[in-house]
N, C-alpha and C positions, 0 to 999 in steps of 0.2 A: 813733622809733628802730627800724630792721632789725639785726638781726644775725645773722651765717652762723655757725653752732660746726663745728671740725673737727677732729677725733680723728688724728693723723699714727700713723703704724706705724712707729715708729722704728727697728724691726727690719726692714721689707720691704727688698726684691733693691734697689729703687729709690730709697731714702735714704742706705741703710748706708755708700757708701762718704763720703759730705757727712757720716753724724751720727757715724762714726768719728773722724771729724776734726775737729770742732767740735760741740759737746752744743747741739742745740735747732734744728739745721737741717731736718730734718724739718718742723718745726713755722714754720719762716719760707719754707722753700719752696711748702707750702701755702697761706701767706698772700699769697705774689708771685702763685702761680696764680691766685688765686680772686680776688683785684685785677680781675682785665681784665672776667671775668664780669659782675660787679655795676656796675662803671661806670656803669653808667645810672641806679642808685640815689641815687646820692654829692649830685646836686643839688637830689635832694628829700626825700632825708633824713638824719639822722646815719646812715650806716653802720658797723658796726665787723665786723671779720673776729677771730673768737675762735676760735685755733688754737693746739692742746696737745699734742704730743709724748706717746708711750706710756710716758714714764719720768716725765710731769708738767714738761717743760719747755717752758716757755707762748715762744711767738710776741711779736714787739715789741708788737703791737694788742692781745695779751691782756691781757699787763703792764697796758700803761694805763689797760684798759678794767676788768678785775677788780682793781687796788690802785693805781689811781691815775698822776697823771701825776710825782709827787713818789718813785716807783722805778723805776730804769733796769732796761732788759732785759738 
């Protein structure tokens, strides 16, 4: 197993107007970025991308990966 952690600033210039408008975008925008990077992981190992929002609002892949596939993000 790899996996990437990523901290969003759910406050920076560069989120604020996505996490005004929807709580935990930050932290999925992260996760879309850092997708393409790792690509070349994915087939040789489990990857999981764990990314959390400065107010503690976890990412789809974090949900899963820290409490399971049985809670929705």
């Amino acid at each position: 197993m790899v996996w990437d952690f990523t901290r969003a600033d759910t406050f920076c210039t560069t989120y604020m107007l996505n996490t005004a408008r929807q709580p935990g975008a930050a932290a999925r925008v992260s996760e879309t970025e850092k997708k393409p990077k790792y690509a070349f992981l994915e087939d040789r190992f489990l990857f999981v991308l764990v990314a959390i929002g400065t107010l503690e609002v976890y990412g789809a892949e974090a949900v899963k990966f820290i409490f399971g596939p049985w809670v929705s993000a």
